[in-house]
N, C-alpha and C positions, 0 to 999 in steps of 0.2 A: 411794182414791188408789193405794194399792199394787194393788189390781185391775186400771186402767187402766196400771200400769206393765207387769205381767206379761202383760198383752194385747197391749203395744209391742215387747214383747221377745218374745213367740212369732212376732208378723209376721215381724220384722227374720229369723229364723229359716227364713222359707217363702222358698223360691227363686225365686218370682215376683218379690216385694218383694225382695227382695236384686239382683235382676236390675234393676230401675228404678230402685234404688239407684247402680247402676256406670255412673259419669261417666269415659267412655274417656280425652276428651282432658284432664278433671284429672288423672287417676293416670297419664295421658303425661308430663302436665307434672311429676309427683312422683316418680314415675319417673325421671325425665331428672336430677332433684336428687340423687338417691342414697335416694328411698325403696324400702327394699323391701318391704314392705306394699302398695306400689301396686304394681308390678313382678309381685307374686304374683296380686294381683287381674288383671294384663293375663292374667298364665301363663295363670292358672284360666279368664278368661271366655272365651279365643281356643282355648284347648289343641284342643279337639273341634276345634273349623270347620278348625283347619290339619290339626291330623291326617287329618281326610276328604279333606281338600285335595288333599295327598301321597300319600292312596292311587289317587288320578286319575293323577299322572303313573307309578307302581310297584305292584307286588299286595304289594310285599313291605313288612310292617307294619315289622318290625325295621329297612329301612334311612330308611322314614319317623320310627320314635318316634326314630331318633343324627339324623338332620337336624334334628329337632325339638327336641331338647337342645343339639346345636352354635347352633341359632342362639337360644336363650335364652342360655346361656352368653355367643355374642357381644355380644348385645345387652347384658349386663348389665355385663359386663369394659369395655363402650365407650357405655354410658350418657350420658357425659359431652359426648362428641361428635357423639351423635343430637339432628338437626334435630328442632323442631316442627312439627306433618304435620297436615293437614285430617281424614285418616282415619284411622286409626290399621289399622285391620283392613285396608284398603288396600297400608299400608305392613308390616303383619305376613306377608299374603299374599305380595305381591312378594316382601319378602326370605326368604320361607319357598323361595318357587316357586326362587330361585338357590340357595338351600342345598341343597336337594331337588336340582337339577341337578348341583348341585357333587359331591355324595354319589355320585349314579348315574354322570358319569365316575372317579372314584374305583375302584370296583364293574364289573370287566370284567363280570358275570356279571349285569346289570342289565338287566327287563323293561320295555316300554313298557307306557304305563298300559291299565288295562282298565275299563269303564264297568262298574261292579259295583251289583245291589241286590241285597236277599233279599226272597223273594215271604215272604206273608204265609197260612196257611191255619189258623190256628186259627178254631176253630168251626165246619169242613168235616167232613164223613164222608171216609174215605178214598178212595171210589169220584171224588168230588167235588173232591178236594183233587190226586190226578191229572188229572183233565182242567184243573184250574186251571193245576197245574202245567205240562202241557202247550200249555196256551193262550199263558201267558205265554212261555213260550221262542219258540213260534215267532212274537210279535209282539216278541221282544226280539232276536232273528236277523236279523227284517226292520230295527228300532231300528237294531242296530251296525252292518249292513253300508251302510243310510244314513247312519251317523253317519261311520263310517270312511271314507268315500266324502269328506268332509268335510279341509282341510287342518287338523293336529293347532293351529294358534293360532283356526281359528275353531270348533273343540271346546273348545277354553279360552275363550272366550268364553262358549258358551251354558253352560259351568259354571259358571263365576263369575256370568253375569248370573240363571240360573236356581235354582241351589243355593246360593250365596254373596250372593244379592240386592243384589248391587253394581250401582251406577245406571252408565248407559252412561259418562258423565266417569269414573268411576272407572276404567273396566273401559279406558278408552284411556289 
């Protein structure tokens, strides 16, 4: 018996099962009551997705992580008065996306976003890991100068609907 316990409590421990565990729109709803145990749970499971979010629209990490604290801060000082929402990640985003706005007029000195990844070359020789390198740049030149080409709300689109896997209703 105590076997079977200690095998339920190492699960509940792996981040997979913790992750199937977290029921968004309960701990909205507990949330919204004045829990904060659920509150911490939204922090934790959204913190990354918004944070990559915000570095789309700024390169600059430090004015996304104060956006990213202003609007937990908001959220939790006015808890009381936040609707119940179909998506929660939805409405994290959105209100990430005005805060993130709000921040960079704030910030005379504030860039537009830059479509960012890091190439990958472990387990290359380095003869090998330069031509990667160099391959990727020039189809990531050809990438941005299509993408830029592009009006900056339907680059917010294909991030959200691509990286943020937001279904089209959402994303309108």
């Amino acid at each position: 018996m105590a076997n079977s316990t200690q095998h339920t409590e190492s699960q509940t421990q792996h981040p997979a099962f913790r992750q199937a565990l977290f029921d968004e729109q309960y701990c909205w709803d507990r949330f919204r009551l004045g829990d904060e145990a659920a509150f911490t749970k939204i922090a934790e499971h959204y913190y990354r997705h918004l944070l990559h979010y915000g570095l789309k629209f700024t390169p600059n990490q430090q004015t996304v992580e104060d956006a990213l604290q202003d609007l937990l801060i908001h959220l939790w000082l006015h808890r009381a008065t936040i609707q119940s929402t179909p998506s929660v990640k939805f409405y994290l985003m959105k209100a990430f996306r005005r805060q993130v706005f709000k921040s960079l007029k704030r910030s005379p000195t504030s860039q537009s976003a830059e479509w960012q990844d890091e190439s990958l070359t472990d387990g290359l020789s380095v003869e090998d890991a330069f031509i990667q390198i160099e391959q990727e740049e020039d189809v990531r030149a050809t990438f941005d100068t299509l993408l830029n080409a592009l009006p900056a709300r339907q680059r917010e689109v294909l991030y959200l609907r691509f990286y943020q896997e937001l279904s089209t209703e959402e994303i309108a």
